[in-house]
C-alpha positions in Angstrom: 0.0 0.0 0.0 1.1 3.3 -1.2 1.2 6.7 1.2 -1.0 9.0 -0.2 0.7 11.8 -1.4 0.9 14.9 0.8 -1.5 17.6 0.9 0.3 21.0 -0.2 -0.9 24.1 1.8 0.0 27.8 1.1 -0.4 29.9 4.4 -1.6 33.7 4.8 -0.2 35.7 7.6 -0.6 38.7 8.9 1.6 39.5 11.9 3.6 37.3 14.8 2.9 33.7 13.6 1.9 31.5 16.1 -0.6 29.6 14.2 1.5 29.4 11.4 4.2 27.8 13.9 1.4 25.3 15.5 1.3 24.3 11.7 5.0 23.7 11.1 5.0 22.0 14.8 1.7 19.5 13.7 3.3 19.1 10.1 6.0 17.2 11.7 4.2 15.0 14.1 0.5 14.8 14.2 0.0 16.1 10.9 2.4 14.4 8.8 0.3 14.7 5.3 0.8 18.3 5.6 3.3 19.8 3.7 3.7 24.0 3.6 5.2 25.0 0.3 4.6 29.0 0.8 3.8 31.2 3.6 2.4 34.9 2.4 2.5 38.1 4.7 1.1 41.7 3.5 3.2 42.6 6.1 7.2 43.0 5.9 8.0 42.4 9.8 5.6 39.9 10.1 7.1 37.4 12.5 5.6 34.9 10.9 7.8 35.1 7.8 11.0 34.9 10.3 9.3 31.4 11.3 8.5 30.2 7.7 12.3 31.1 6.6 13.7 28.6 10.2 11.6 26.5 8.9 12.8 26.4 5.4 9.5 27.4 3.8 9.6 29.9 0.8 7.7 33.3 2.0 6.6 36.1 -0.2 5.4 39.4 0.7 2.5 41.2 -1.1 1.2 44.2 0.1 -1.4 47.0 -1.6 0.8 50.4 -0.8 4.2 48.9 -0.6 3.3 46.9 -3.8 2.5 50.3 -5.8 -1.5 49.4 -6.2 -2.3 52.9 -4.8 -0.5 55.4 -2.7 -0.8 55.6 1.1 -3.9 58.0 2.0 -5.5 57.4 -1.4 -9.1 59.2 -0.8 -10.4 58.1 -4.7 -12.9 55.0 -3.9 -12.1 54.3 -7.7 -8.4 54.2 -7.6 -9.1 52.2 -4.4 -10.9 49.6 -6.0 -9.5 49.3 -9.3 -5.9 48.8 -6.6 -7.4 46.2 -4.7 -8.8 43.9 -7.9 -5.1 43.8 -9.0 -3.9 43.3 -5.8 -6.5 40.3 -5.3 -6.1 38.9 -9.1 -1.7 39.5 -8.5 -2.4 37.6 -4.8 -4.4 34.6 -6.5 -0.8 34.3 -9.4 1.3 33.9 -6.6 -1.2 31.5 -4.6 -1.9 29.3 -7.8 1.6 29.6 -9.5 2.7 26.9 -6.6 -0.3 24.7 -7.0 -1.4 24.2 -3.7 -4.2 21.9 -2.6 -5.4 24.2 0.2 -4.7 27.5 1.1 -5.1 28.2 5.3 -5.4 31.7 6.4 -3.6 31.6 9.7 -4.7 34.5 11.9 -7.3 36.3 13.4 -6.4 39.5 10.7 -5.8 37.6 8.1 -9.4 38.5 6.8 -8.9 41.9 7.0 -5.6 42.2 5.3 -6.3 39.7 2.8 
């Protein structure tokens, strides 16, 4: 009997990374299926991305203002929108270019930020 093969996740985060950590912990004991191919932050200092990179899992960072979608303070609800459908559609490339088989949004802001 063959092992199945392993279920690929990509990871959001938005800030320290102690989910993300539980993850990497349970993907080497009780979660053994689990593999993490890519952790994502829309923020730089995330700690979370210092916890991916010990762990050796690729990270990317993708954010709307550091990113050039629009400028901080934009006030134009078009320019605003118009930013974040790139944003979302350039966030989806990145999610999709490493074929994952879930994607886990690991935080309590992830929603907000994502």
């Amino acid at each position: 009997m063959h092992d199945p093969p392993p279920t690929k996740a990509t990871v959001l985060i938005s800030g320290e990374g102690s989910n993300l950590q539980a993850l990497i912990d349970a993907s080497s004991s009780t979660l053994p299926y689990l593999k993490l191919i890519r952790v994502i932050s829309n923020r730089a200092g995330a700690n979370g991305l210092n916890r991916a990179k010990s762990a050796s899992i690729p990270t990317t960072y993708h954010n709307l203002v550091a990113g050039k979608y629009h400028a901080l303070g934009e006030k134009d609800l078009v320019v605003k929108q118009a930013a974040r459908e790139k944003y979302d559609a350039d966030l989806a490339d990145i999610v999709l270019a490493d074929e994952p088989d879930i994607i886990i949004c690991a935080g309590n802001k992830c929603p907000q930020y994502f």
